[in-house]
N, C-alpha and C positions, 0 to 999 in steps of 0.2 A: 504494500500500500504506500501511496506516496504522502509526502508530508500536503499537499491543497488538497487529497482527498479529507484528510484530517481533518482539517482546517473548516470548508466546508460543511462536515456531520456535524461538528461542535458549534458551528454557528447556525445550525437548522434545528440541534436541538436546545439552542439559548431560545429561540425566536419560538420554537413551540412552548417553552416554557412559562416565555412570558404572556402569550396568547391567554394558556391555563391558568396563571395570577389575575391575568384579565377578568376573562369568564367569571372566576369566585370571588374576586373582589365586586365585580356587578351585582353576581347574584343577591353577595351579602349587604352591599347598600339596597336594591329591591326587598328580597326581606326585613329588610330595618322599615321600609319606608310603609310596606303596607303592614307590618303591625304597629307599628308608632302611628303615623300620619292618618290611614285609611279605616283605624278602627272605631266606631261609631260608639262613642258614651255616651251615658245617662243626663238629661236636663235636668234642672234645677228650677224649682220655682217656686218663690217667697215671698211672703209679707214681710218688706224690710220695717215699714214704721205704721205705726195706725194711730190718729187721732180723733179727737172726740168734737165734732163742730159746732150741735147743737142738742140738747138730751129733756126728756120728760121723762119724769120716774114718781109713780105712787107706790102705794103699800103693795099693788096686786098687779101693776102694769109697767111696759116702760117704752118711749118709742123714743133713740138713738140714733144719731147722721153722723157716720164713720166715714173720715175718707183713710185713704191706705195707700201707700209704694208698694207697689205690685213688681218684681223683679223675675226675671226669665234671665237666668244663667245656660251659654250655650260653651262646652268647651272643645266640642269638633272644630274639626279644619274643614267645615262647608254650614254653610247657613242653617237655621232652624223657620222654613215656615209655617205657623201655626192657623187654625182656624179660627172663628169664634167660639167663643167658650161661657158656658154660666157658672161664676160660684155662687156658693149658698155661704148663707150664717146661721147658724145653726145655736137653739139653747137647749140640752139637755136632748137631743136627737131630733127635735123641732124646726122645723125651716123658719127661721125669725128674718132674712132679709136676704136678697140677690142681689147679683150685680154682672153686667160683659167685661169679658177680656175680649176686647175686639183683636182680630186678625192683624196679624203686622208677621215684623222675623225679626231673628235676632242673627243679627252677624256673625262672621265663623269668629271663636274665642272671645267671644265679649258678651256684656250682660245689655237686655234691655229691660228699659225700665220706665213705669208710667201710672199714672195717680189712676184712683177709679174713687167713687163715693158712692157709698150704699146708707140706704135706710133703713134698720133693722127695729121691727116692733112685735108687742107682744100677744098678737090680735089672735092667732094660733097656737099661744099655749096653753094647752090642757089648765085650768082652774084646779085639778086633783096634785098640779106639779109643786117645785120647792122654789117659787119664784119669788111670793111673796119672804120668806126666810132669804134668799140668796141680797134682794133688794134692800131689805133691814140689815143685813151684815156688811152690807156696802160692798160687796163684789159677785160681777156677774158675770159667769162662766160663757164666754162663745168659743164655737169654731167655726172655722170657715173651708173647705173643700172645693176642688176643682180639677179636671183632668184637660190639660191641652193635647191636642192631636196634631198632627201635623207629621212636616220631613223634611227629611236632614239633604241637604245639598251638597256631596263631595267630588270638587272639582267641575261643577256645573256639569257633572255624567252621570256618577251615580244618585240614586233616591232613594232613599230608605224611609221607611215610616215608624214614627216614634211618639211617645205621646209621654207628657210629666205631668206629674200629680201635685196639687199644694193641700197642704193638709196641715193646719193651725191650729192654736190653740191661744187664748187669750184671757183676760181679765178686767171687766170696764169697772175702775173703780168708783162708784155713786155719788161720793162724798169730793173726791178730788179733780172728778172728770178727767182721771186719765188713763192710760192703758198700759197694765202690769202683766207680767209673766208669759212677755208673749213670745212663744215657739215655734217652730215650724218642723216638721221629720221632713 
């Protein structure tokens, strides 16, 4: 064998070698990118603050004008568009007051965020319930519930459909007109 025949194989198999570092160096940025980048998480949807605007309260009643920062946390890397949506307020499993989450999106990685005011009164609870106790104690137990629908936009191709839940919990206090102990899961 001659020394350019040498020369040659050793340079035919540098140049395949480094094909094959190619290849899985690809491979493993593509893997990286569609489980990091392309995997579709969970929204987020919260009652950041609630106030109390205007409030009537007796021994056995009470009607309440809440407004609230309603917040949709999106942390994909493609949009979240949702539909319209009804929450409730709820006292003791009673629907005491509704309100829209009107239709918008929320942008990839960022929160939206936007006031709503609801009305909540006591025209549907049960008179056998602990209202009139709960309104002499000076705090009144709500929640509030809501499921958005909607879909996730990655890279303006794919669609996926996704929906988030908000699920609160709160305390109007009677005496101070403010809002304590408020939760959200």
């Amino acid at each position: 064998m001659t020394n350019t025949n040498k020369d040659s194989r050793s340079k035919r198999k540098k140049c395949l070698a480094y094909i094959v570092a190619g290849v899985i160096a690809q491979t493993i940025i593509i893997v990286l990118f569609v489980l990091l980048v392309m995997r579709i998480r969970n929204l987020k949807v919260r009652i950041d603050s609630v106030s109390v605007e205007s409030h009537t309260y007796t021994n056995s009643s009470f009607s309440v004008k809440l407004n609230a920062e309603i917040s949709v946390k999106n942390t994909n890397f493609g949009e979240f568009k949702f539909d319209n949506s009804t929450a409730t307020i709820s006292y003791n499993g009673t629907k005491v007051g509704e309100f829209t989450i009107i239709k918008s999106r929320a942008k990839f990685r960022s929160t939206k965020r936007f006031n709503v005011t609801v009305t909540a009164t006591s025209a549907k609870v049960s008179t056998k319930s602990l209202l009139a106790s709960d309104l002499n104690s000076g705090q009144l137990p709500l929640t509030s519930n809501a499921k958005l629908s909607g879909k996730v936009h990655l890279l303006m191709i794919f669609k996926k459909k996704k929906s988030a839940e908000l699920s609160c919990s709160m305390a109007v206090n009677t005496k101070s007109q403010a809002i304590e102990n408020l939760t959200c899961k």
